[in-house]
N, C-alpha and C positions, 0 to 999 in steps of 0.2 A: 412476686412478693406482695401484693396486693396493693403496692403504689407507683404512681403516675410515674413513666421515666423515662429520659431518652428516644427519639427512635432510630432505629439501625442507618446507615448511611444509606444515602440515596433512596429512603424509603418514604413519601411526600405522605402519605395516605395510612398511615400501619391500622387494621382493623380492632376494633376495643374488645377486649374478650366478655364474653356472656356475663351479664351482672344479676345477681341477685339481689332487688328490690325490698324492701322493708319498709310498712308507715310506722315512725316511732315521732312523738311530739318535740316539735322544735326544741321547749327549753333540755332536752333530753338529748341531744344530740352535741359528739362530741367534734366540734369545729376545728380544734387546734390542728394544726400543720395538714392542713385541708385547703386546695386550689378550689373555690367557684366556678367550677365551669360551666360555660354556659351551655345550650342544647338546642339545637336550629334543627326546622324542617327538611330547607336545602342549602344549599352553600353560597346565597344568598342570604347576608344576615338584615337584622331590623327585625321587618314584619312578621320574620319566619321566626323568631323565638320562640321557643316552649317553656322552659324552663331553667333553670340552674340546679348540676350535680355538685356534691362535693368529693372531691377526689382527692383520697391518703396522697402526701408526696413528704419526701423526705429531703428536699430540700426550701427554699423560699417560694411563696405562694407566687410572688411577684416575677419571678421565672417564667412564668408560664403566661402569665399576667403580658409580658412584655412581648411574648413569643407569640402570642394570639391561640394560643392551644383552645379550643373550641371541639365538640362532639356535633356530629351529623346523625339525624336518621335515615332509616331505608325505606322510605314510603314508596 
């Protein structure tokens, strides 16, 4: 559905599906009901930071916030 949800029981790890990327200028960008996520090298956070995505979710950002939902790369 194109937003952040759930993952299946017992599933620690669920894979993110393929995203397609787009530069569009910050003030242009639509924020609302949108989780911060942050984006780490390895699973090891701090130094490994890269960036922040914003990710559709359709309920409270702060869900997720609480849950520590974080995205890993595959380097």
């Amino acid at each position: 559905a194109g937003v952040i949800t759930e993952a299946k029981l017992k599933d620690l790890t669920p894979p993110m599906p393929v995203m397609f990327l787009k530069a569009i200028p910050a003030d242009k960008q639509d924020c609302r009901s949108a989780y911060a996520c942050p984006v780490y090298k390895t699973c090891q956070r701090g130094p490994t930071y890269v960036w922040t995505f914003n990710l559709k979710t359709k309920e409270n950002p702060s869900k997720w916030v609480l849950a520590s939902v974080a995205l890993l790369l595959q380097i």
